[in-house]
GUNUTOR-757761 format. One line per field, with one value per residue (C-alpha): residue number from 0; residue in one letter; x negated, y, z. Coordinates in nm, 2 decimals. Layout:
REM residues N
n	c(NUM:...) .
res	c(a:...) .
c1	c(X:...) .
c2	c(Y:...) .
c3	c(Z:...) .
//
This chain:
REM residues 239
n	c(0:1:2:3:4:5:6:7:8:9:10:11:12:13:14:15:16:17:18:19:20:21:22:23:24:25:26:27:28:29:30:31:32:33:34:35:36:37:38:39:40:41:42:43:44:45:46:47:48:49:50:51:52:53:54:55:56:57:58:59:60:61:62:63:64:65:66:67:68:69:70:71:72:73:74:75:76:77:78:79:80:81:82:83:84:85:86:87:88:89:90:91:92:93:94:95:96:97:98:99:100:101:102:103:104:105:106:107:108:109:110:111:112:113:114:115:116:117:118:119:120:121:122:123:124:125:126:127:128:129:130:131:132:133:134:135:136:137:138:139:140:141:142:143:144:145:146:147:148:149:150:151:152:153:154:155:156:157:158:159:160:161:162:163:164:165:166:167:168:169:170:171:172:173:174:175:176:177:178:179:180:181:182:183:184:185:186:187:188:189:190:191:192:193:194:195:196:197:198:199:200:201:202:203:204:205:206:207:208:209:210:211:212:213:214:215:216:217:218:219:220:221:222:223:224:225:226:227:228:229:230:231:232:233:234:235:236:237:238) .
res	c(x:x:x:x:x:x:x:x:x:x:x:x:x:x:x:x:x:x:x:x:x:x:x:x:x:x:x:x:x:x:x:x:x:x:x:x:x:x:x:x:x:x:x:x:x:x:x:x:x:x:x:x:x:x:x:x:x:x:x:x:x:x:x:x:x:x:x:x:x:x:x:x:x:x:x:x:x:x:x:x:x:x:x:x:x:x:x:x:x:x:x:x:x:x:x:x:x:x:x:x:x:x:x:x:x:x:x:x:x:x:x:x:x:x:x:x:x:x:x:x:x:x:x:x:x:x:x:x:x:x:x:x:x:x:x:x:x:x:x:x:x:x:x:x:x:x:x:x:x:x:x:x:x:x:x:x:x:x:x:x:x:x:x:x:x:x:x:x:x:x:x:x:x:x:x:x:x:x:x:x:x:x:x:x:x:x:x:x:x:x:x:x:x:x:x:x:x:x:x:x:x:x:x:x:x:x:x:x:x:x:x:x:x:x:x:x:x:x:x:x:x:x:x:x:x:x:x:x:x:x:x:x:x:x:x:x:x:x:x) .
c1	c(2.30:2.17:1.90:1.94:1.65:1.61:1.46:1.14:0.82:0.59:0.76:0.83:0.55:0.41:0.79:0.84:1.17:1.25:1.52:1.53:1.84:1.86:2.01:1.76:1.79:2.15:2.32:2.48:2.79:3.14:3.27:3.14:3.34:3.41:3.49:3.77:3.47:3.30:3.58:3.51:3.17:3.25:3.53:3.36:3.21:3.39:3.74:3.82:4.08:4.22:4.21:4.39:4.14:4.30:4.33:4.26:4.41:4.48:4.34:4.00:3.92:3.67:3.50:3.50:3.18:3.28:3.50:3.43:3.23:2.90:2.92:2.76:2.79:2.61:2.28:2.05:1.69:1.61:1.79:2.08:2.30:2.51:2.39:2.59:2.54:2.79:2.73:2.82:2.48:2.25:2.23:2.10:1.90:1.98:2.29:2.45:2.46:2.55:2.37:2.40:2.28:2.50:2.47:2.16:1.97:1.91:1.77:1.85:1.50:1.63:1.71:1.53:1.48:1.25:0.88:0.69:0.31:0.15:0.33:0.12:0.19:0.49:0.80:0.88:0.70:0.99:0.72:0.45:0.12:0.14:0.49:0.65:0.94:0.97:1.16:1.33:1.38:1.57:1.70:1.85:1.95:2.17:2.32:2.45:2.57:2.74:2.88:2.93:3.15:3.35:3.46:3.57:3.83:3.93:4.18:4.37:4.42:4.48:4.77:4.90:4.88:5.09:5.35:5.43:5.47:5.20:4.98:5.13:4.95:4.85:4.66:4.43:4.46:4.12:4.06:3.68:3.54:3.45:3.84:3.76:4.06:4.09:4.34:4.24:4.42:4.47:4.42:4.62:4.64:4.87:5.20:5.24:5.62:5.63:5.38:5.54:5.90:5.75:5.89:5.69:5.66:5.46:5.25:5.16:5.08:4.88:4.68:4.65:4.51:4.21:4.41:4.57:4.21:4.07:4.44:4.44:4.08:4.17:4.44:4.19:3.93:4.17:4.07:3.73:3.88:3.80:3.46:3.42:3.58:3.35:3.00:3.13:3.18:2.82:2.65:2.86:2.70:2.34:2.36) .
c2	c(-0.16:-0.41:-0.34:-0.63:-0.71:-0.96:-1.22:-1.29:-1.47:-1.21:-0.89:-1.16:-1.39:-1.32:-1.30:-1.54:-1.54:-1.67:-1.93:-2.01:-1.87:-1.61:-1.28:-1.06:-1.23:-1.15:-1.48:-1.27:-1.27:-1.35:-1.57:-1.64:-1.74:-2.13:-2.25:-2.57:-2.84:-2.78:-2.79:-3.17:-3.09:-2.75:-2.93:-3.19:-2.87:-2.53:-2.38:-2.31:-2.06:-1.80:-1.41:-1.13:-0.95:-0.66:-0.73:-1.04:-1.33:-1.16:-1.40:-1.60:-1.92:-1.80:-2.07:-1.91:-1.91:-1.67:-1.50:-1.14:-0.92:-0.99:-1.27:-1.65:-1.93:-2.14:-1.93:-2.02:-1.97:-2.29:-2.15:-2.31:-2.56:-2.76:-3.02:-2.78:-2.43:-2.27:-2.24:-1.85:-1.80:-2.03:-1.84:-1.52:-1.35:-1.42:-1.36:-1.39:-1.12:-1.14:-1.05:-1.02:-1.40:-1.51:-1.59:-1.40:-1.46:-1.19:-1.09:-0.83:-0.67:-0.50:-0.82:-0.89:-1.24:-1.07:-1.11:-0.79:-0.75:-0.65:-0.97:-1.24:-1.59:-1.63:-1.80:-1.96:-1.92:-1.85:-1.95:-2.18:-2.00:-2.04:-1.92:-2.21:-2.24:-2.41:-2.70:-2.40:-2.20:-2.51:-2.56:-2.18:-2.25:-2.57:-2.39:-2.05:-2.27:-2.48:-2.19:-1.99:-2.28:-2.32:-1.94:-1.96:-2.22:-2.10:-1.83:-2.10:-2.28:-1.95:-1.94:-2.30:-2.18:-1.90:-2.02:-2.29:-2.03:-2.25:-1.96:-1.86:-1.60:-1.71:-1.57:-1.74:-1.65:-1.70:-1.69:-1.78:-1.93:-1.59:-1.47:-1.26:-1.25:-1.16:-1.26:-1.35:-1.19:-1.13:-1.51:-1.76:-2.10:-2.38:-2.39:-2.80:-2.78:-2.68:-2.87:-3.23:-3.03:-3.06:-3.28:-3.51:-3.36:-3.05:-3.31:-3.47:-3.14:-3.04:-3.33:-3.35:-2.99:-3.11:-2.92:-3.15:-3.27:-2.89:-2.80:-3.18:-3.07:-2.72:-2.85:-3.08:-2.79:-2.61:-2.92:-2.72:-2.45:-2.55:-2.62:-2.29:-2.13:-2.40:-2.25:-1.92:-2.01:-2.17:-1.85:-1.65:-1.89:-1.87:-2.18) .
c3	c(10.89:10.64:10.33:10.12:9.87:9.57:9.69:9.48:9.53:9.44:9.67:9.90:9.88:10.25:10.42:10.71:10.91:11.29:11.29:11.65:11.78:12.05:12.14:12.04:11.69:11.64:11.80:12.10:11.97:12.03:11.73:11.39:11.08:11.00:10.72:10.64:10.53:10.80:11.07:11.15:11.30:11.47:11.66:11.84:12.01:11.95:11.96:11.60:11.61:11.33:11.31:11.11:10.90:10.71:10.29:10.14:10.27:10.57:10.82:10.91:11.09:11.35:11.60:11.98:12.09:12.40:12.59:12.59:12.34:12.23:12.44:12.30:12.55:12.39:12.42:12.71:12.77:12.58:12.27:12.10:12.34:12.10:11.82:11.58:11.43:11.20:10.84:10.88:11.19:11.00:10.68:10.86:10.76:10.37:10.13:9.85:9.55:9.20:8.92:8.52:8.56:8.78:9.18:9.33:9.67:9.88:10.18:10.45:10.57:10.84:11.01:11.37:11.20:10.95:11.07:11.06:10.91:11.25:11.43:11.22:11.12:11.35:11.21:10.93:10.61:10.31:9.99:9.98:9.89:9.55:9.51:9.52:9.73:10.10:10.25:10.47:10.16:9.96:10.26:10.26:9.90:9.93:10.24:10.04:9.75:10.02:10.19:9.83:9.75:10.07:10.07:9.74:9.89:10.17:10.03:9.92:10.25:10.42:10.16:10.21:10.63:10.60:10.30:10.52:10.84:11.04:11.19:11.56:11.77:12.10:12.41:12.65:13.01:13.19:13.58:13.62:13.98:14.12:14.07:13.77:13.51:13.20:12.84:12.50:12.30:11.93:11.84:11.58:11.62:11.39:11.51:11.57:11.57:11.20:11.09:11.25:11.08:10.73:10.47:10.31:9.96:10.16:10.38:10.05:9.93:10.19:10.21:9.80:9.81:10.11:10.37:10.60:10.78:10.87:10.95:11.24:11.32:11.38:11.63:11.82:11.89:12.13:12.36:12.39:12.55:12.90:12.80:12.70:13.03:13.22:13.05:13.11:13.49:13.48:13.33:13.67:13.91:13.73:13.58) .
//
């Protein structure tokens, strides 16, 4: 459950939030939504694969950050183990609403990255003392307009993905070093075939619209597949 406020410095003017990442927080989890700009960074580290979400546009690019539910990899002990964090996990615990004047920040006070009264000056501090706002907080703000933005485009590359027939299901058959087994299942990936079968006016098309880059960078995440089935054979042998 979420209870989303109005961000505001006067209701607000004492709120501080935790931003170091860890499963108590919320970052236990499985995948988290990516988005097409910033598919060149979440490569270099994650599988960037797509799922079927029912209406809409009828599918999402995901990055894999595990291999079973509620399951993040890339936690340890020492917090966050890659040089990258998706768009979708940094903006916790804040949102985006729309009011009569347009695009409204919110905040969800039910989050565990909310810092209670009783625990004191922990965290991160989201206004100055004299309202004004802080580096994390126009921090927070460039990052939701960024992010506003992005979703706003991605409808249109899901489109271009599945006029063109490029999204093929796939599974992932895992065997970890203690014999355990298991499939991942459910999954899309771009079908290479098609896309190396398309004519050059849809290339040109595709790479007019911004599409072609996320849609090469998507294909070159697979190659952090093992990686992934490597941590997971770490975390089995207490590493």
């Amino acid at each position: 459950m979420t209870r989303p406020a109005l961000l505001d410095n006067v209701t607000h003017r004492h709120l501080r939030v935790r931003t170091e990442r860890s499963a108590a927080l919320g970052d236990a989890r499985q995948s988290a939504l990516a988005l097409p700009a910033e598919f060149r960074q979440l490569q270099a580290h994650f599988p960037i694969v797509f799922q079927h979400v029912d209406g809409g546009a009828g599918f999402q690019p995901i990055v894999l950050l595990g291999l079973e539910e509620e399951q993040n990899l890339f936690l340890t002990e020492a917090g966050w183990d890659a040089p990258v964090v998706p768009m979708a996990l940094q903006r916790d615990p804040f949102m985006i609403g729309r009011g009569a004047e347009g695009l409204q920040l919110h905040v969800d006070l039910d989050s565990p990255r909310i810092v209670r009264p009783e625990e004191g000056e922990v965290g991160t501090a989201v206004f100055m003392p004299h309202g004004g706002h802080s580096d994390y907080l126009d921090h927070v703000v460039g990052l939701m307009e960024h992010l506003h933005a992005q979703a706003q485009r991605l409808p249109a590359f899901i489109e271009a993905l599945t006029g063109h027939q490029l999204l093929e299901p796939f599974a992932l058959d895992i065997e970890l070093s203690n014999g355990e087994q298991g499939r991942l299942a459910g999954l899309y990936t771009i079908h290479e075939e098609r896309l190396a079968a398309l004519h050059g006016a849809a290339l040109e098309a595709l790479q007019r619209e911004g599409h072609l880059l996320p849609i090469y960078m998507q294909l070159a995440s697979l190659a952090q597949l093992p990686g992934l089935v490597e941590r997971a054979n770490r975390r089995v042998a207490g590493g």
